[in-house]
C-alpha positions as CSV (number, residue, x, y, z in Angstrom):
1,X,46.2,-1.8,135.0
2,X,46.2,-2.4,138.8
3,X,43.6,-1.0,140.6
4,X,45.0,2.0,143.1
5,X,42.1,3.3,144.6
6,X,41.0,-0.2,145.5
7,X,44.8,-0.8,147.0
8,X,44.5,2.4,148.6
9,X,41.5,2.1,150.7
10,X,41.8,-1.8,151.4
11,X,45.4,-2.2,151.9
12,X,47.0,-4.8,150.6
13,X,48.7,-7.2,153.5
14,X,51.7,-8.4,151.5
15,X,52.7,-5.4,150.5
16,X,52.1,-3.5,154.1
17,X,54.5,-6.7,155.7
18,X,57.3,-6.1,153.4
19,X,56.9,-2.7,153.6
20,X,56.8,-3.2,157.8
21,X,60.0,-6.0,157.5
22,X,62.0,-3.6,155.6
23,X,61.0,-0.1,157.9
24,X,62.3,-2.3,160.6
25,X,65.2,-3.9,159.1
26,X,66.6,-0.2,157.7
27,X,65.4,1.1,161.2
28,X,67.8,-1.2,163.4
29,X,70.2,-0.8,160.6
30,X,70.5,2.7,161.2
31,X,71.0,2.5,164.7
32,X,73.6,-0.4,164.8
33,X,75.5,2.0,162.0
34,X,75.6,5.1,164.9
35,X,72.5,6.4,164.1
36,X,73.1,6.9,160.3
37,X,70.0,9.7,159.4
38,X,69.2,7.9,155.9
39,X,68.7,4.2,156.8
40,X,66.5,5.8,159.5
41,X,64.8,8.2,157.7
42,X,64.2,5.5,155.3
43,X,63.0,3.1,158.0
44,X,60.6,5.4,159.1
45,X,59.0,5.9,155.2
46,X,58.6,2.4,155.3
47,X,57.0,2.2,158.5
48,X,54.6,4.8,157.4
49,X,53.7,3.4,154.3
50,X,53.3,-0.2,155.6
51,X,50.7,0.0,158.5
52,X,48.1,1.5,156.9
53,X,48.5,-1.0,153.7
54,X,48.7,-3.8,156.4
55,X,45.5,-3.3,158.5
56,X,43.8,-0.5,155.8
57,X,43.8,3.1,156.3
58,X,40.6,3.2,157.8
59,X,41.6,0.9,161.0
60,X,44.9,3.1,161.4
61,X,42.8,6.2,161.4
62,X,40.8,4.6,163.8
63,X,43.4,3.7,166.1
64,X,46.1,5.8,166.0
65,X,43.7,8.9,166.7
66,X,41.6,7.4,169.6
67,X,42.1,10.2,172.4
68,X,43.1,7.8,175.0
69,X,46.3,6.9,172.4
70,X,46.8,10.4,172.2
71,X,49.9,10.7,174.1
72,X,51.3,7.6,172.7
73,X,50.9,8.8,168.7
74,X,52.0,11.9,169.2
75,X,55.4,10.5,170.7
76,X,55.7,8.3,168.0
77,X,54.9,11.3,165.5
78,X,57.2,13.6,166.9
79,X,59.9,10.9,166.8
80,X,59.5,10.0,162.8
81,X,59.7,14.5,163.0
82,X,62.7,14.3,164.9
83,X,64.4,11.9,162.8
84,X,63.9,13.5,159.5
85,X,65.0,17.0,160.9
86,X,67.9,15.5,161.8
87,X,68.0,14.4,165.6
88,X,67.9,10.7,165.3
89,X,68.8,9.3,169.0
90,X,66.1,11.6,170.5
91,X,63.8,10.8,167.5
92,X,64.3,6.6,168.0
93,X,63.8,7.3,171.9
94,X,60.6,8.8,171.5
95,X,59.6,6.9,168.6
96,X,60.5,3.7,171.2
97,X,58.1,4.9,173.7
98,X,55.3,5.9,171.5
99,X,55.2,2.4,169.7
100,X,55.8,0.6,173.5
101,X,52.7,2.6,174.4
102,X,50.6,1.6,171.6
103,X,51.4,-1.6,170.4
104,X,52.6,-2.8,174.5
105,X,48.6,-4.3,174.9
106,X,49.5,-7.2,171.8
107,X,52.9,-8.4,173.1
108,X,50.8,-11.1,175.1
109,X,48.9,-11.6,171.4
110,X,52.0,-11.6,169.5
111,X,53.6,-14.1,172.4
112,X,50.6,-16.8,171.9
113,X,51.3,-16.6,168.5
114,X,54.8,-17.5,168.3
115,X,53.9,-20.2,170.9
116,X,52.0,-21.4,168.3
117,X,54.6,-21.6,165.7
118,X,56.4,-24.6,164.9
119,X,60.1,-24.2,165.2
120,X,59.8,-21.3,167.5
121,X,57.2,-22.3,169.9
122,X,58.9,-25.5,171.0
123,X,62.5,-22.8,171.9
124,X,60.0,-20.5,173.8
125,X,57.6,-23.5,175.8
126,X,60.9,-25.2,176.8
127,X,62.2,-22.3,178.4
128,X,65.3,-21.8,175.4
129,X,65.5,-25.6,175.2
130,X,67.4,-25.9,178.5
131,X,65.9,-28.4,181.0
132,X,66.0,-27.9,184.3
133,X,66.8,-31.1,186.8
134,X,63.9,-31.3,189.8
135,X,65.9,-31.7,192.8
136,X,65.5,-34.7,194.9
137,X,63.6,-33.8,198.2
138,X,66.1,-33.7,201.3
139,X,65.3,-36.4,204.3
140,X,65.0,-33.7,206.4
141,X,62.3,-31.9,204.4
142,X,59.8,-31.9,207.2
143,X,62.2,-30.4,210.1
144,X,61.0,-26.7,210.4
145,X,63.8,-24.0,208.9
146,X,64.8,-22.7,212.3
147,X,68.0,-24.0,213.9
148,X,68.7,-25.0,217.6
149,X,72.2,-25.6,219.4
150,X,70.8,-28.9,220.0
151,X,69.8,-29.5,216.2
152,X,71.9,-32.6,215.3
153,X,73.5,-32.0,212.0
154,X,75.6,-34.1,209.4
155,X,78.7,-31.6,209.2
156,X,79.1,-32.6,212.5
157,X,79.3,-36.2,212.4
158,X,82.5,-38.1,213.0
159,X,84.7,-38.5,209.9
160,X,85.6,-42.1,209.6
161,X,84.5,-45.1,208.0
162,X,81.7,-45.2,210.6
163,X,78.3,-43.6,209.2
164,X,75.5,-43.4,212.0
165,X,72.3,-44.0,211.8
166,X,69.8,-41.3,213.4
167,X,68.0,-44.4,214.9
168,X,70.7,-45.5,216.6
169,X,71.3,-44.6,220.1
170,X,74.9,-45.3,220.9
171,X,76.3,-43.5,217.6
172,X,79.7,-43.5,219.0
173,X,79.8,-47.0,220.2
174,X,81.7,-48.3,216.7
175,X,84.1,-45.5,216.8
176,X,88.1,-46.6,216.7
177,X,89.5,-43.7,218.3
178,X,91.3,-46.0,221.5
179,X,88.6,-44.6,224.2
């Protein structure tokens, strides 16, 4: 016979994960199915029995009642209310903010991590896999931005086969217009 009390007051990690998976996967279920009470009410059982078998109910204790998180858990605890009395859009709203508020500190954590990760870390250090050209540097990259009426400028040079050269002083020496 498996030992409960052990389970109970260490957690048990595998468990707490699919416990967490499946909270979230009923959880976003519900709310792509309009907000269907059950899936959410059942996403919500799941959430609240997986945390504390994933860290051990001694660390949730710990951090779910520090008074600086105060504000924070008792959003989150009023949503998982809300949504099992019924009101599941204001419930998921408020549950939303409460677990933003708690959990918001480990998104740079949780983003190292999946850096880290094999298949996913090379989508997210290549930007989605797209790479991005670096633009050649213009000739005119050291001319200051502002323009002057006596700026010389390309759009303005004569259209025919003749192509000036800046260095050249009589640019409209070669031209074949019959002057």
């Amino acid at each position: 016979m498996p030992d409960v009390g052990g389970l109970l007051r260490n957690g048990n990690k595998k468990i707490g994960v699919i416990a967490l998976g499946g909270g979230a996967v009923f959880t976003l279920l519900g709310i792509s199915l309009f907000f269907n009470k059950t899936l959410m009410r059942l996403g919500n059982i799941l959430f609240i029995i997986g945390v504390p078998l994933f860290i051990g109910p001694g660390r949730t204790t710990g951090y779910f009642l520090q008074p600086k998180k105060a504000r924070a858990t008792g959003c989150l605890g009023l949503g998982i209310f809300l949504v099992f009395i019924g009101w599941p859009i204001f419930g998921i709203v408020l549950e939303a903010f409460g677990i933003l508020n708690l959990f918001g500190n480990m998104f740079p954590v949780l983003m190292v991590l999946l850096k880290q990760m094999p298949f996913v870390g090379n989508i997210l250090n290549n930007n989605g896999g797209s790479k991005r050209k670096q633009s050649a540097p213009s000739r005119n990259s050291n001319r200051d931005s502002y323009r002057y009426d006596d700026d010389e400028d390309d759009r303005y040079a004569p259209r025919d086969s003749y192509r000036y050269d800046e260095d050249d002083d009589d640019r409209y020496a070669n031209r074949n217009d019959g002057y």
